[in-house]
N, C-alpha and C positions, 0 to 999 in steps of 0.2 A: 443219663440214658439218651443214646441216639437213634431215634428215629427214621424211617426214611419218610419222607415230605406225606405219601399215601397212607401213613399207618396215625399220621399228626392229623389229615384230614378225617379219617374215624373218629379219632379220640372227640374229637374236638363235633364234633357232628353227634356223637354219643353225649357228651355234655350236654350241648342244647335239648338231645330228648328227653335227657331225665330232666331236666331244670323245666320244662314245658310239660310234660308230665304231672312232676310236683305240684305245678302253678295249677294244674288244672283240677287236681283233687282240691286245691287248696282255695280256690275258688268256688268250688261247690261246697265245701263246706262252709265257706263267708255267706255264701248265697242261702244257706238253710233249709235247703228243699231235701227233706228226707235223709236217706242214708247216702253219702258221698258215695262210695264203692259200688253202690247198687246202682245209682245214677249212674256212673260211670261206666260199668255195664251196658248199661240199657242203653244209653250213647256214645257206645264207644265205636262208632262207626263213621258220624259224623265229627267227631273231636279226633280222630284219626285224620279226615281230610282234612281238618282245621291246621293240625302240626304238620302234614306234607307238603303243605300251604307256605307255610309258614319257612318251615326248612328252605322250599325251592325260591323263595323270595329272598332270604338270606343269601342263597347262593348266587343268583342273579346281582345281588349288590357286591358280588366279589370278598365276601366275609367269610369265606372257605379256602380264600385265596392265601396259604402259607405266608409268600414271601411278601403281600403286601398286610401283615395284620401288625400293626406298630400302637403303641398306648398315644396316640395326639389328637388332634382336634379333627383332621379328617374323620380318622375311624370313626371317633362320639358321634359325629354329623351321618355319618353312611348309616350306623345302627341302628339312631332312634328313630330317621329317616324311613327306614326296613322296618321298623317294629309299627311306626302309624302305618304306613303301605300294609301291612299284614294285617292291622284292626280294618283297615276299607275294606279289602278283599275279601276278608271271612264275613265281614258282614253281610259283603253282596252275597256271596254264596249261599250266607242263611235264609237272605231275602230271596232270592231268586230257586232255593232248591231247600226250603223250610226242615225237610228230614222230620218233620211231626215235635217239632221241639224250636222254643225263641229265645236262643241263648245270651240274644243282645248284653243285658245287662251283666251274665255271668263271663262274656266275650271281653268285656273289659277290664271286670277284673282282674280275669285270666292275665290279660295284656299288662296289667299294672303290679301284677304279683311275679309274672316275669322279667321285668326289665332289670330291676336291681341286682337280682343273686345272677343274673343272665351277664350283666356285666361286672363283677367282680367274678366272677367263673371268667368272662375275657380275656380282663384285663391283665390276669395272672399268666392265662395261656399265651397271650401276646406275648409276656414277658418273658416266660419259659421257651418259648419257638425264637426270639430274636437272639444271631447270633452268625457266626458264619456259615454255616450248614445250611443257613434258611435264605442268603443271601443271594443273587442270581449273580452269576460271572458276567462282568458287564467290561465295552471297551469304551472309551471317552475319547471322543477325535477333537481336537480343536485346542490353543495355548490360553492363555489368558489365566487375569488374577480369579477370577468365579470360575475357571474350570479347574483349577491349580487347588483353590481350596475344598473343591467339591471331592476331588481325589486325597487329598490329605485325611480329611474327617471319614471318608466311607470307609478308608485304608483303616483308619485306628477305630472304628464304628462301623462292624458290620451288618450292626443290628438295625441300620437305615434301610436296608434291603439291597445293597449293593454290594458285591466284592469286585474290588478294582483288580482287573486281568491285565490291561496296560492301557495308558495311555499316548494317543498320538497327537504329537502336537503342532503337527502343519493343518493346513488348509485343509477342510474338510474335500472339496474339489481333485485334491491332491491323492486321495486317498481311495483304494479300488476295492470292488468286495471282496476279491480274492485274497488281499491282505488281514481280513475279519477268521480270526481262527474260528475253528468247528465248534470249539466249546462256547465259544460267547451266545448270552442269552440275549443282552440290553446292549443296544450302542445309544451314546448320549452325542448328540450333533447341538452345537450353537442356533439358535433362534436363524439367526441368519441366511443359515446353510439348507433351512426348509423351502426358500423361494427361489432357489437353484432348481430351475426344472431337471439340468442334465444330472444335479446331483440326485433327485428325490428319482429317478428312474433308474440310477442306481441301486439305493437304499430299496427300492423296491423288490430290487432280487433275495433281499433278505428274510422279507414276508415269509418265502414258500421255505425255508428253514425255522422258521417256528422263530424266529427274531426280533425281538422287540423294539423299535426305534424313536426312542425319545427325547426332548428338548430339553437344552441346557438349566434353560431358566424355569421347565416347570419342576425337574427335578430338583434342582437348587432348592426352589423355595417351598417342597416338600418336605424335604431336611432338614431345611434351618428357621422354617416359618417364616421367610422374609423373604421381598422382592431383590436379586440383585442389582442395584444400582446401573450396572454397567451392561446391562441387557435391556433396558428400559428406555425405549422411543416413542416417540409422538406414535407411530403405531400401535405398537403394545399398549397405550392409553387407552388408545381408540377400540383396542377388542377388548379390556378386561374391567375398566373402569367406568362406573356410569354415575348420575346423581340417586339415580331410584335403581332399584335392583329388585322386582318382584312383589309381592304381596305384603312379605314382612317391613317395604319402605313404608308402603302405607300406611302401618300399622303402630308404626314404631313408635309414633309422637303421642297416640292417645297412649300407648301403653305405658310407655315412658312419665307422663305426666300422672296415671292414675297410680303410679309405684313410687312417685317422688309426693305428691299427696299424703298418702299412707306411710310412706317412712319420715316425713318432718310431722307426724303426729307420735310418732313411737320414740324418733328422737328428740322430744324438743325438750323432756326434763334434762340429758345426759347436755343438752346444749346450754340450757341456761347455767350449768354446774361450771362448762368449760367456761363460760363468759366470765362469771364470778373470778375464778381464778386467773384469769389473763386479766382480770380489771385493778385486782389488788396485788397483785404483783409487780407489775411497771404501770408506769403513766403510760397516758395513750389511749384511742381509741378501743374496743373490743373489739369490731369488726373491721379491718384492710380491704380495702376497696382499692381496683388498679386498672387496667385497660388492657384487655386482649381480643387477639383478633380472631373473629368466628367465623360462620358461614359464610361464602363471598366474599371473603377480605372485610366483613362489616366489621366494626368493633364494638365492643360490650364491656359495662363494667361487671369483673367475677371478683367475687368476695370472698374472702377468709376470716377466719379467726385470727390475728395479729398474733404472730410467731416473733419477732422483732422487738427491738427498741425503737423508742420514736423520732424520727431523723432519721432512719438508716439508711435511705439513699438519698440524701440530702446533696451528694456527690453525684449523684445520677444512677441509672437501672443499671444493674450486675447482676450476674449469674448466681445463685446462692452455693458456696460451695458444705462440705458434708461437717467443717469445724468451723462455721463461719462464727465469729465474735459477736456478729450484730444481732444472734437470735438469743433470746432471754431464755432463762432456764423452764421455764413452764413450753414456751415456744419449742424449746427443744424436742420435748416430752412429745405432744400436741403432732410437730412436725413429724417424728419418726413413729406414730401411730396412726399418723392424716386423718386423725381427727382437727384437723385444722382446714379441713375439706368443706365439715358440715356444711356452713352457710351455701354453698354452691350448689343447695337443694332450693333456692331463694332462687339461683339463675337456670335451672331446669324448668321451673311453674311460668318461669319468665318466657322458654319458649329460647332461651339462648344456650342453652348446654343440652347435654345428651349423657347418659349412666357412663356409655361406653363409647369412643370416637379419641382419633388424634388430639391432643394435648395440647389446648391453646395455647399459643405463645404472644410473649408481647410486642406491638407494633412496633417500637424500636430494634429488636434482637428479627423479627421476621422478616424486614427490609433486608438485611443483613444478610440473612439466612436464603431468603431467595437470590439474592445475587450470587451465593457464592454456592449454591447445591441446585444441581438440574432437578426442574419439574417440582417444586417445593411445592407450589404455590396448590400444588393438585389436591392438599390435604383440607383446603377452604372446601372441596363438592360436596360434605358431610357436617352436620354440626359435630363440633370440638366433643370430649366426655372427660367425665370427671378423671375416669380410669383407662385405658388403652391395649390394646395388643401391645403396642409397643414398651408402655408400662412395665406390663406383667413379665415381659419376655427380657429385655436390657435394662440394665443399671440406673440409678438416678445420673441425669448425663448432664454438666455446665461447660458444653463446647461446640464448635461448629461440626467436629468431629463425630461427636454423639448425637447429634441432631442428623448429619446424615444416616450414621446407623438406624435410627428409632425411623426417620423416612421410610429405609425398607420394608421395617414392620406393619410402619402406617400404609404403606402398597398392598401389605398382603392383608390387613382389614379389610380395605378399601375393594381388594378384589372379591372376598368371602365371606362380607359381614352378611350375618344372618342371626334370627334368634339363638339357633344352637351355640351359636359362635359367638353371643355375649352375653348369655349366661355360662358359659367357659370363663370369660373372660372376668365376669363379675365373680367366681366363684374364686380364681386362679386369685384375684385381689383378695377376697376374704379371707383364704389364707396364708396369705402374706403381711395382710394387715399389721397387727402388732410386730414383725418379723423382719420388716423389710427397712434399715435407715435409710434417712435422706441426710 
């Protein structure tokens, strides 16, 4: 069935009012107060402003917006973002304009019996609207390997929200609006070509056509969840990357330590089981102890479960590769479950790891690494974590190669970490857990 973009915006607006509807009987009935239907009734005036509330605040976060509704970590962040924003606001309303009724506690319910069917109703429609039909005619000015690829993937994926019209590949400078056909919706211009005054007074004639004009690299790494490399200067640093980022920095270390607490108490039978078995199987210590480098380039001893034979780098640190000989058969197990991670709940209480952060690497390989990849070193503004964006998103990597790519990933953390964004991230690991070899 093909829709046109205004009859998807119904449906999908129809959704939300039965599913908030639903939540709202289905909260009065949690709540126990009398007959649901007759409450509802009798409030149905006030629970009226609550869902036009609610709706208009959804829209305002661009969640009615067709062509941007994709299944990724923005959208999760925009939603549940919109769905707290909509418990403050009703609340104020009830506080401020009472309507003879205090539905505080039945308001959160409400809010808590909606999120869930609210986002698998989404998540489905996202999937359902992504396609070429839903994607905006876009022109891309500028050559390079991140423009070159960004056209490649939108061409064969045009459920990113782009359909490629054409691309030109001179100098943005070079290029006039009168060349910009009628149908284009989006033109995509290099980071660069934004500090062009005479250019950006061009581009500005585009406005008054309803034209959208945006940057290479944020679109980039909308698509692909990564910074690209080759757009990334001491500038860009300087407007996207910080050490503290907001409320959740502050926060993050008590929370962090009261959740690594509570899981080395839930884990510690499932641990002493692996110890056991990594002890009677090879000689050797239980626990592997090594030297990685953390915040500020400091170094820390992180610990594992011994995956290995003893000696195995008796030749010196190497990258472990995915059949490497030196890992013992239990180690194998262990490794490709990472349950060989556990003890690194030991370097969390220590105040030296993080659940979720860039992936320590070791001092020897990091020397390396910063000399031969721009801006490496930026990945020390954060403690390291067990687990990563870049984890979750690319391959298990043993090369300078992969260590650039996982860079990008660890850019776009470093730009967006937030709590939404790593319980994504620890969930994205749960299940992968069993799933994923190393």
């Amino acid at each position: 069935m093909n829709l046109s973009g205004r009859l998807k915006q119904v449906l999908l607006v129809a959704g939300d009012l039965v599913i908030m509807v639903a939540s709202v009987v289905l909260a009065l009935v949690l709540r126990g107060r009398g007959e649901p239907l007759a409450e509802l009734a009798a409030t149905a005036w006030p629970w009226a402003i609550v869902i036009v509330a609610w709706i208009a605040v959804l829209a305002f976060s661009s969640l009615y917006d067709i062509r941007r509704l994709r299944n990724d970590i923005s959208f999760l962040t925009t939603f549940l973002v919109a769905v707290a924003t909509n418990v403050a606001v009703t609340m104020a309303i009830f506080y401020f304009f009472p309507f003879g009724i205090a539905p505080k506690t039945t308001l959160l319910i409400f809010a808590g019996t909606y999120v869930v069917p609210a986002l698998f109703w989404r998540r489905a429609f996202n999937a359902w609207v992504a396609g070429a039909d839903a994607a905006a005619a876009t022109l891309v000015i500028g050559g390079g390997e991140t423009a070159g690829e960004l056209v490649r993937v939108c061409r064969e994926h045009p459920k990113h929200g782009y359909r490629i019209v054409a691309w030109l590949q001179q100098q943005p400078n070079q290029v006039s609006v009168a060349e910009v056909p009628e149908s284009i919706e989006v033109v995509i211009i290099p980071r660069q070509a934004t500090q062009d005054p005479g250019l950006a007074a061009s581009l500005y004639q585009l406005l008054a056509r309803g034209v959208t004009v945006r940057r290479l690299d944020d679109v980039y790494e909308e698509t692909f969840g990564k910074v690209p490399l080759t757009e990334v200067d001491e500038t860009w640093l300087l407007e996207h990357v910080s050490r503290k980022q907001g409320v959740y920095a502050e926060l993050q270390d008590l929370l962090t330590y009261a959740a690594a607490v509570l899981l080395q108490i839930v884990l510690l039978p499932l641990e002493i089981l692996i110890a056991i078995a990594v002890k009677l199987t090879s000689r050797g210590p239980v626990i592997y102890s090594h030297t990685r480098t953390g915040r500020d380039g400091k170094p820390f001893t992180l610990y594992k479960f011994r995956s290995m034979y003893r000696d195995a780098e008796k030749a010196g640190p190497q990258w472990a590769g995915q059949r490497d000989p030196r890992i013992t058969p239990v180690g194998r197990f262990i490794r490709a479950t990472h349950l060989d991670e556990f003890p690194q709940i030991i370097n969390i209480l220590r105040g030296e790891l993080s659940f979720v952060g860039p992936r320590p690497e070791r001092p020897e390989f990091e020397e390396k690494l910063v000399q031969e990849i721009p801006h490496y070193r930026v990945r020390q503004l954060v403690k390291p974590g067990i687990t990563g964006w870049a984890q979750v998103s690319y391959r298990y990597g043993a090369s300078v190669e992969d260590s650039r790519e996982k860079l990008q990933y660890d850019l776009h953390y470093l730009r967006h970490r937030s709590l939404v964004m790593d319980i994504f991230v620890m969930l994205k690991t749960l299940k992968t857990f069993f799933a994923t070899p190393r």
